[in-house]
PDB file of N, CA, C and O in Angstrom:
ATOM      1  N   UNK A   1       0.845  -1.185   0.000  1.00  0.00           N
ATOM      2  CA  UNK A   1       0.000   0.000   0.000  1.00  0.00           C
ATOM      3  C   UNK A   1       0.883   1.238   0.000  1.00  0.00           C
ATOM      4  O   UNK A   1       2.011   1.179   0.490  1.00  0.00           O
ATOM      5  N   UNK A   2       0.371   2.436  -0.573  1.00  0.00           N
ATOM      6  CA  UNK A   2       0.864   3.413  -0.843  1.00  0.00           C
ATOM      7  C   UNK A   2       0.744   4.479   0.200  1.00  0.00           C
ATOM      8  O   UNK A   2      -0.369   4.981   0.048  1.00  0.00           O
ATOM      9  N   UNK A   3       1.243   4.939   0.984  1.00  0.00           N
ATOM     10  CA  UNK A   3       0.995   5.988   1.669  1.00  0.00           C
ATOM     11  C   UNK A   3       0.687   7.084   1.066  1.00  0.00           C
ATOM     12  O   UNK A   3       1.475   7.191   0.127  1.00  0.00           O
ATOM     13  N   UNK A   4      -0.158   8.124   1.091  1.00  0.00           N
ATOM     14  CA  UNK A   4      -0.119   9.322   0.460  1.00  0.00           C
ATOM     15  C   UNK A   4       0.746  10.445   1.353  1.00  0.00           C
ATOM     16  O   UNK A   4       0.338  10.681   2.491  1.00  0.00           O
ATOM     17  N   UNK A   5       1.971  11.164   0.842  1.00  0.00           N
ATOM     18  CA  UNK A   5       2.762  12.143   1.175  1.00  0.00           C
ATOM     19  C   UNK A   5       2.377  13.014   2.322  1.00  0.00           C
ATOM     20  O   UNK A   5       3.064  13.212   3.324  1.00  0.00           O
ATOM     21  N   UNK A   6       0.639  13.749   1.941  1.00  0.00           N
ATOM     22  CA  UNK A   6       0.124  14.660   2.666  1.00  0.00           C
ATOM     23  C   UNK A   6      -0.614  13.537   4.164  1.00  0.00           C
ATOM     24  O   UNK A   6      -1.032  14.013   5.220  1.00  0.00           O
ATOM     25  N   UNK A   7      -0.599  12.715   3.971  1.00  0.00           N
ATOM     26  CA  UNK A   7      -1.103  11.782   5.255  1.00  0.00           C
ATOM     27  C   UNK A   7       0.276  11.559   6.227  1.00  0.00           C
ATOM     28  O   UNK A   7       0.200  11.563   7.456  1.00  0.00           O
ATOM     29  N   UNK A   8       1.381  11.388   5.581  1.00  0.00           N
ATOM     30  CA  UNK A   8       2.373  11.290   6.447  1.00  0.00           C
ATOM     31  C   UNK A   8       3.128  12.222   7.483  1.00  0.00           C
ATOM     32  O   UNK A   8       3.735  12.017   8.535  1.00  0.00           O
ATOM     33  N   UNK A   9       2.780  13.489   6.616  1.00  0.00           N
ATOM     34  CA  UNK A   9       2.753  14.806   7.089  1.00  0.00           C
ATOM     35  C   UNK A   9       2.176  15.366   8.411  1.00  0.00           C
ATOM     36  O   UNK A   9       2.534  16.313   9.111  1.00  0.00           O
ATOM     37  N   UNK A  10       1.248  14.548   8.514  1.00  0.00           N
ATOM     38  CA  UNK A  10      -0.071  15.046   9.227  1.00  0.00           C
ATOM     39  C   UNK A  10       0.439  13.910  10.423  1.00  0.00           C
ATOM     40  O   UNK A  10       0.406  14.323  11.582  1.00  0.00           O
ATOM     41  N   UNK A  11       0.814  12.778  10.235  1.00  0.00           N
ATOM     42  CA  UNK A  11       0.241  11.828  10.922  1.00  0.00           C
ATOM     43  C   UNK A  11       1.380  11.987  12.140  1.00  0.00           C
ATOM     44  O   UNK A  11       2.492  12.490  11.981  1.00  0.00           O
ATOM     45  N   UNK A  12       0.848  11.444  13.396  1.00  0.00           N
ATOM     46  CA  UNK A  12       2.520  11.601  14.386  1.00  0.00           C
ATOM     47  C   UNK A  12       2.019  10.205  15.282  1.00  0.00           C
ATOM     48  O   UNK A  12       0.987   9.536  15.225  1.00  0.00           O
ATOM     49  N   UNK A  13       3.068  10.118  16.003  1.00  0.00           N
ATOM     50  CA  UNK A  13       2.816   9.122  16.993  1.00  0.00           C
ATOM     51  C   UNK A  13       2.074   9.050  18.115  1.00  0.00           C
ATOM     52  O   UNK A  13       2.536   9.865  18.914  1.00  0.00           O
ATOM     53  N   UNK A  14       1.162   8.482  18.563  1.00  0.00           N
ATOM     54  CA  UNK A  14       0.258   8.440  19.508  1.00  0.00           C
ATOM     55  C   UNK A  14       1.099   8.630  21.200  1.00  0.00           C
ATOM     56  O   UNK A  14       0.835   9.363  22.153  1.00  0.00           O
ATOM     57  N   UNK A  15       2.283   7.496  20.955  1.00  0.00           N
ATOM     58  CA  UNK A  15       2.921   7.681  22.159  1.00  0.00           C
ATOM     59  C   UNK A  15       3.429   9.002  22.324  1.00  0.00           C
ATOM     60  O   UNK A  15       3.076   9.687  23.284  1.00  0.00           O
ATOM     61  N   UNK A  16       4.374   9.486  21.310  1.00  0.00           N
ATOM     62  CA  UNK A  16       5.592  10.213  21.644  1.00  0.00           C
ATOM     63  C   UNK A  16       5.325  11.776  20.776  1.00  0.00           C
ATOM     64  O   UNK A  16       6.113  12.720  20.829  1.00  0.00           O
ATOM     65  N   UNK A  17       4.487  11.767  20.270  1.00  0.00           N
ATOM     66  CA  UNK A  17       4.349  12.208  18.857  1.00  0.00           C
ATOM     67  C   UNK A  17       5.096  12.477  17.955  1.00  0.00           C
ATOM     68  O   UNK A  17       5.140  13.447  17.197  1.00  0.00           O
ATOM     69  N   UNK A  18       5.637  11.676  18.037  1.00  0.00           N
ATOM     70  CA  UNK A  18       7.153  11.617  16.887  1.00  0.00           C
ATOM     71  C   UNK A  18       6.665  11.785  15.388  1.00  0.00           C
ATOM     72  O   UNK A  18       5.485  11.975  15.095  1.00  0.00           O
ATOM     73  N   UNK A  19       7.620  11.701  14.540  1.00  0.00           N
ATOM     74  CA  UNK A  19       7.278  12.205  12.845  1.00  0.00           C
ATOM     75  C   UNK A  19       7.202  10.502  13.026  1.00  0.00           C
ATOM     76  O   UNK A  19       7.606   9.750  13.912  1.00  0.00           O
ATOM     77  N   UNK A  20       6.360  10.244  11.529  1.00  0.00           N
ATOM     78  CA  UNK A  20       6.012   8.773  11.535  1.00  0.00           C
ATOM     79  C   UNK A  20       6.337   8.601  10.133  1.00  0.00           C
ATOM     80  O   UNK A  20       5.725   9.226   9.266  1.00  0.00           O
ATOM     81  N   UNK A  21       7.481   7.600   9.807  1.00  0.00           N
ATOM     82  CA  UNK A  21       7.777   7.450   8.006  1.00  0.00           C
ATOM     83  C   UNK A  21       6.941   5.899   7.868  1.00  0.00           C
ATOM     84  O   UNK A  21       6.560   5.054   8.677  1.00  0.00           O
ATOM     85  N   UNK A  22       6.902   6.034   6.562  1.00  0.00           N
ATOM     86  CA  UNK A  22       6.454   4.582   5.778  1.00  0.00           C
ATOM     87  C   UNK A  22       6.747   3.751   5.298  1.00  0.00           C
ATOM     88  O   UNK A  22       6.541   3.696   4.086  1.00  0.00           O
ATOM     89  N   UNK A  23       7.544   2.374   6.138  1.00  0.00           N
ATOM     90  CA  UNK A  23       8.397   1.257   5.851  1.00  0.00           C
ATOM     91  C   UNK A  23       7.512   0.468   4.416  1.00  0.00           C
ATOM     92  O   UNK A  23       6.422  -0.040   4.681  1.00  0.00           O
ATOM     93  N   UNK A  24       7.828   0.424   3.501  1.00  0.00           N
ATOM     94  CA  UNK A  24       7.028  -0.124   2.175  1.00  0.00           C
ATOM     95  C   UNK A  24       7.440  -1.227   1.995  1.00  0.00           C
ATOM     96  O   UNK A  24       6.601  -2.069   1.673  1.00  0.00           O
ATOM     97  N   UNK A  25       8.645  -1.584   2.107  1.00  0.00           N
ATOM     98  CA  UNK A  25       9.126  -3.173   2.230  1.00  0.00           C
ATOM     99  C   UNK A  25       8.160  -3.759   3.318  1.00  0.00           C
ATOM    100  O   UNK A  25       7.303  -4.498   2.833  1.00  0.00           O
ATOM    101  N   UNK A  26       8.108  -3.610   4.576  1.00  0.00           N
ATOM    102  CA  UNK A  26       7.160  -4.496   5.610  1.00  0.00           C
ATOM    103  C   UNK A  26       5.754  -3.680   5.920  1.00  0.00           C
ATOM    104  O   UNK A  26       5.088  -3.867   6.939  1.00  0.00           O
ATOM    105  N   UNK A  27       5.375  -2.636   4.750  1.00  0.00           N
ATOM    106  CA  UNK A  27       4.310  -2.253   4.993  1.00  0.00           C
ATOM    107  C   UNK A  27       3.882  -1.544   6.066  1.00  0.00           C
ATOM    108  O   UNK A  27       2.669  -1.346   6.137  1.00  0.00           O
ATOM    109  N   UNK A  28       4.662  -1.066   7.013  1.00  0.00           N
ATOM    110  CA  UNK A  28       4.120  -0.256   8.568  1.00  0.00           C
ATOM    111  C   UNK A  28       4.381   1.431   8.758  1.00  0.00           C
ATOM    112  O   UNK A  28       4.781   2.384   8.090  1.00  0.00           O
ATOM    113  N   UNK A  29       4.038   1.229   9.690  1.00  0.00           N
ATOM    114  CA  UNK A  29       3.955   2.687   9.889  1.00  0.00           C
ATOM    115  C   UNK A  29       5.307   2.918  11.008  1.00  0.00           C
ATOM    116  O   UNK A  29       5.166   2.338  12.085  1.00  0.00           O
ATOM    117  N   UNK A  30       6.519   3.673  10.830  1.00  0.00           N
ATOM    118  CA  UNK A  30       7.389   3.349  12.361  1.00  0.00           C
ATOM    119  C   UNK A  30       7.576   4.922  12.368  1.00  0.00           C
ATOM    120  O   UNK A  30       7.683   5.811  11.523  1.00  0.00           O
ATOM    121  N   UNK A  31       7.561   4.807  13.880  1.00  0.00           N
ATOM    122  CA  UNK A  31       7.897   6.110  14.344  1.00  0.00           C
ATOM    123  C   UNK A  31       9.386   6.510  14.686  1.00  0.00           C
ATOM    124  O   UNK A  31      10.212   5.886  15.353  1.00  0.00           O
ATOM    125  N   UNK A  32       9.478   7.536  14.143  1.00  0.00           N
ATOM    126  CA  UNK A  32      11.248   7.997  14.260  1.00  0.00           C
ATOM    127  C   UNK A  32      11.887   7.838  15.384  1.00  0.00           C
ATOM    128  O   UNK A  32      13.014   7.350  15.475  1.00  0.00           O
ATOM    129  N   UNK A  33      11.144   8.273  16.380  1.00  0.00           N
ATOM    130  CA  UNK A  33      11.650   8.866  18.175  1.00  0.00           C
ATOM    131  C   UNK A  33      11.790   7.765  18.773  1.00  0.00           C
ATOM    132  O   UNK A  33      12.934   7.335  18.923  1.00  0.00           O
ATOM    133  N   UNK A  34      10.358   6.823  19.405  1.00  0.00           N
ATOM    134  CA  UNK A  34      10.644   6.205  19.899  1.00  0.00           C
ATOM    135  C   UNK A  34      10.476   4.803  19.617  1.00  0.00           C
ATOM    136  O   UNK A  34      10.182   3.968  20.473  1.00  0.00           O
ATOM    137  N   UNK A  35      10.755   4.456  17.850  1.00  0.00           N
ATOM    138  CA  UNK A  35      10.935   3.043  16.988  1.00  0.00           C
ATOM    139  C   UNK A  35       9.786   2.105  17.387  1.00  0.00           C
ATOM    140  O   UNK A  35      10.135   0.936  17.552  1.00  0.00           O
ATOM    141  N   UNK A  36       8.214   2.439  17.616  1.00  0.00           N
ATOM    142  CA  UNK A  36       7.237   2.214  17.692  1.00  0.00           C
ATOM    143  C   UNK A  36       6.826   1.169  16.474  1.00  0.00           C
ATOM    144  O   UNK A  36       7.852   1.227  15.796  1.00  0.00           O
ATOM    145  N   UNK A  37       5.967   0.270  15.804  1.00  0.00           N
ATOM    146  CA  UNK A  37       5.981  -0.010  14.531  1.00  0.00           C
ATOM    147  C   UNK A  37       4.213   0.090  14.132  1.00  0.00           C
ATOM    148  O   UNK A  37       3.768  -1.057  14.182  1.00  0.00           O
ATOM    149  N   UNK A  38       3.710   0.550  13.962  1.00  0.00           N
ATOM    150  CA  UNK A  38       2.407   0.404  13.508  1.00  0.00           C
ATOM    151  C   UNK A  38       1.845  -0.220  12.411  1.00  0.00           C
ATOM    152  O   UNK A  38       1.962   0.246  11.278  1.00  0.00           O
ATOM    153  N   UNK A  39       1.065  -1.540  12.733  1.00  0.00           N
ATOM    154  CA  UNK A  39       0.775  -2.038  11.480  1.00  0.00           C
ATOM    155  C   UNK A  39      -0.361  -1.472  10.913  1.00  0.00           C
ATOM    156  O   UNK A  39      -1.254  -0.889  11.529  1.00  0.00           O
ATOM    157  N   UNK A  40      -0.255  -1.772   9.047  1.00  0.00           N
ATOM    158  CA  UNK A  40      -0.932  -1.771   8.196  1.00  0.00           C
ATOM    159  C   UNK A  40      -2.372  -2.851   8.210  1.00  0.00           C
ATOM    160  O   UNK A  40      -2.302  -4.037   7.886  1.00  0.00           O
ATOM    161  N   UNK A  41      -3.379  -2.305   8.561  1.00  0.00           N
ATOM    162  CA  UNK A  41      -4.434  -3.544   8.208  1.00  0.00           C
ATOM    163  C   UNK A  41      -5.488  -3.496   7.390  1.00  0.00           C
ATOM    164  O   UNK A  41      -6.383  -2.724   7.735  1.00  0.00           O
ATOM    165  N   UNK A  42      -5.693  -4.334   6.028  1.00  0.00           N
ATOM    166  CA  UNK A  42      -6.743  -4.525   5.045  1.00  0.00           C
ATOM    167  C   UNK A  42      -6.285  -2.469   4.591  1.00  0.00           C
ATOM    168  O   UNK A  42      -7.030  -1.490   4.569  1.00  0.00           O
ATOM    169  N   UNK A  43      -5.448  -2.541   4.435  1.00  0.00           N
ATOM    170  CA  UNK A  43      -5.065  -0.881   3.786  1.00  0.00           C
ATOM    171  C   UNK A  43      -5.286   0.550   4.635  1.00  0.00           C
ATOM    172  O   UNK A  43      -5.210   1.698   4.197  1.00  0.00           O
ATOM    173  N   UNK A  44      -5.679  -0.046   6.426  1.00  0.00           N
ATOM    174  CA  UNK A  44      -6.183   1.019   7.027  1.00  0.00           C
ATOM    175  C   UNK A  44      -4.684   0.675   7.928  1.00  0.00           C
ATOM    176  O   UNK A  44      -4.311  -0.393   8.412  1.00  0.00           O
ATOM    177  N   UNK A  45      -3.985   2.095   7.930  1.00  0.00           N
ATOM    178  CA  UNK A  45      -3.018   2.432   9.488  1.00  0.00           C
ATOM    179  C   UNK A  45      -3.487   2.071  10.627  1.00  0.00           C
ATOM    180  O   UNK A  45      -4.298   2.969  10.849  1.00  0.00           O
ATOM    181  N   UNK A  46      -3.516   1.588  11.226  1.00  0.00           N
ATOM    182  CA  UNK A  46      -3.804   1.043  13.069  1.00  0.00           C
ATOM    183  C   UNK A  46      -3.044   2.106  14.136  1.00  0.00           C
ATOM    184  O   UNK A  46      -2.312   1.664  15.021  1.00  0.00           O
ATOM    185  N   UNK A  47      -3.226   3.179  14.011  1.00  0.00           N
ATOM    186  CA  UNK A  47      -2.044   4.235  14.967  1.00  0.00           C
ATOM    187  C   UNK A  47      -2.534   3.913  16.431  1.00  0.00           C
ATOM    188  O   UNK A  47      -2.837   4.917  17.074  1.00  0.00           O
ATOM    189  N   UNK A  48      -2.666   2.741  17.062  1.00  0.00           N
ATOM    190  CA  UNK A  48      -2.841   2.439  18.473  1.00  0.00           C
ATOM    191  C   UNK A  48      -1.979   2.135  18.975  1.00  0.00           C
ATOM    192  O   UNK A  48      -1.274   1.253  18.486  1.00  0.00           O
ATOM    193  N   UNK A  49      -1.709   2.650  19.999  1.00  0.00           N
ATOM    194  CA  UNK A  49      -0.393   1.943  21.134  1.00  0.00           C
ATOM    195  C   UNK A  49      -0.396   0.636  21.382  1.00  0.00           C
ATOM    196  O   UNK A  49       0.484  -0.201  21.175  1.00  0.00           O
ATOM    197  N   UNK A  50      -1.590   0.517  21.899  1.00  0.00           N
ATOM    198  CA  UNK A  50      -1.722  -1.117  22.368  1.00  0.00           C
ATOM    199  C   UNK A  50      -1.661  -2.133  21.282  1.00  0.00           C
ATOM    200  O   UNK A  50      -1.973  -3.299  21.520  1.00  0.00           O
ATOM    201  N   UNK A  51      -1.159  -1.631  19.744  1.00  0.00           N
ATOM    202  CA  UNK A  51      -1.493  -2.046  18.538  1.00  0.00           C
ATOM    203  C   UNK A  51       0.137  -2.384  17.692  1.00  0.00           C
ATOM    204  O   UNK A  51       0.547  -3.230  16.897  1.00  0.00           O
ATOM    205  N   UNK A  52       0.697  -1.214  18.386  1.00  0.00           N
ATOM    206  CA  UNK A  52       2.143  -1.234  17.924  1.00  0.00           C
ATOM    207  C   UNK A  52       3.306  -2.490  18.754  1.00  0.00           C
ATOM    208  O   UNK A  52       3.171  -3.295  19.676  1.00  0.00           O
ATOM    209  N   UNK A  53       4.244  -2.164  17.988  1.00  0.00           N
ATOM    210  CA  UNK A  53       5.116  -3.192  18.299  1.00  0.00           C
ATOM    211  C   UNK A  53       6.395  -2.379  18.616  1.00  0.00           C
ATOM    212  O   UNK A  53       6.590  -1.224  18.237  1.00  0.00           O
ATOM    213  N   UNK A  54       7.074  -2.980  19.213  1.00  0.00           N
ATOM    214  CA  UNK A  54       8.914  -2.499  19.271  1.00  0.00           C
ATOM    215  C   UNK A  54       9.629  -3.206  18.545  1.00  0.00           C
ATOM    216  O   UNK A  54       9.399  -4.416  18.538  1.00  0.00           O
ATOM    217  N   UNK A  55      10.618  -2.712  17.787  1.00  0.00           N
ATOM    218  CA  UNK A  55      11.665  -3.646  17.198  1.00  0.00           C
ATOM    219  C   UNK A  55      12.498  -4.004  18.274  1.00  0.00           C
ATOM    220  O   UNK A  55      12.426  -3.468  19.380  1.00  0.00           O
ATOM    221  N   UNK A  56      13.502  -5.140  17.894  1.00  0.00           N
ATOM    222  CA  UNK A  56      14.004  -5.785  19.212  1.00  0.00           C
ATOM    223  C   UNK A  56      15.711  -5.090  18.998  1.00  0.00           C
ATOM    224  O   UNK A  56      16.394  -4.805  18.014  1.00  0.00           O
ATOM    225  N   UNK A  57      15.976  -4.999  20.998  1.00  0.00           N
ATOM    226  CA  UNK A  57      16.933  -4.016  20.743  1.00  0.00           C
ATOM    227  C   UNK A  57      18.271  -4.888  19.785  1.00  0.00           C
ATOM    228  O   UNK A  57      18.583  -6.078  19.730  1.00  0.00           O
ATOM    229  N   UNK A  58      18.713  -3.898  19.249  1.00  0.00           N
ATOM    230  CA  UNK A  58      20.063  -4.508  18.732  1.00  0.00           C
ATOM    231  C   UNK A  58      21.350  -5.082  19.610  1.00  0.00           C
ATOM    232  O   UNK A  58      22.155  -6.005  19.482  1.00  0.00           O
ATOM    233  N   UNK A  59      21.093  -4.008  20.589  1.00  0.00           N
ATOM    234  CA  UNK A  59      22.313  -3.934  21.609  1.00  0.00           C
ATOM    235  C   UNK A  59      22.434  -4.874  22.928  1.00  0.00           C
ATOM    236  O   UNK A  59      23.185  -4.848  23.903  1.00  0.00           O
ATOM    237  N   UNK A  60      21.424  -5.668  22.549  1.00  0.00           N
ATOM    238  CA  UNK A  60      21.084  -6.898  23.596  1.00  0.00           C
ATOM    239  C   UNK A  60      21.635  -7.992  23.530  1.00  0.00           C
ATOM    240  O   UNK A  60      20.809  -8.814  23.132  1.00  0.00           O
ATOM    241  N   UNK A  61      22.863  -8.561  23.760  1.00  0.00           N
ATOM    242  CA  UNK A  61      23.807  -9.904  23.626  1.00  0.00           C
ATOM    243  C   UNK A  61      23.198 -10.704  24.960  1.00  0.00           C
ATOM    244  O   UNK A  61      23.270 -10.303  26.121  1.00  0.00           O
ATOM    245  N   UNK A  62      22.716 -11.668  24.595  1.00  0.00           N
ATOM    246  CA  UNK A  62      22.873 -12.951  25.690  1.00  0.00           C
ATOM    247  C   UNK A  62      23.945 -13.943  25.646  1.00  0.00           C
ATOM    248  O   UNK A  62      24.030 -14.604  24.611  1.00  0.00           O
ATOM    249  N   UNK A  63      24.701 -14.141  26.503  1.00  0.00           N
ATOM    250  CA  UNK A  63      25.322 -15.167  26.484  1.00  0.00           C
ATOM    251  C   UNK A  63      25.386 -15.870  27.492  1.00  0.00           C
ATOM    252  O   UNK A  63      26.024 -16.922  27.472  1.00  0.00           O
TER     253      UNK A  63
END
């Protein structure tokens, strides 16, 4: 799905209100600030907290 330019503009993050870009490879919505991921569903944005995801930290080694 295509984001339209002037929707992205507009749109911010629920948590943080961060600027929100449009991952087109995995389809989501992620927020700049605090790397929130909002999915895409049936072509509608889901901008809910309880809806979003975190990417997993990078900097996390278990050994």
């Amino acid at each position: 799905m295509t984001i339209k330019k002037e929707l992205l503009e507009i749109l911010a993050c629920p948590a943080c209100h961060g600027k929100i870009e449009h991952d087109e490879e995995r389809d989501t919505l992620n927020c700049l600030d605090c790397k929130r991921i909002y999915p895409i569903k049936d072509d509608i944005p889901v901008m809910l907290v309880e809806e979003a995801t975190m990417p997993p930290h990078s900097g996390d080694s278990k050994r």
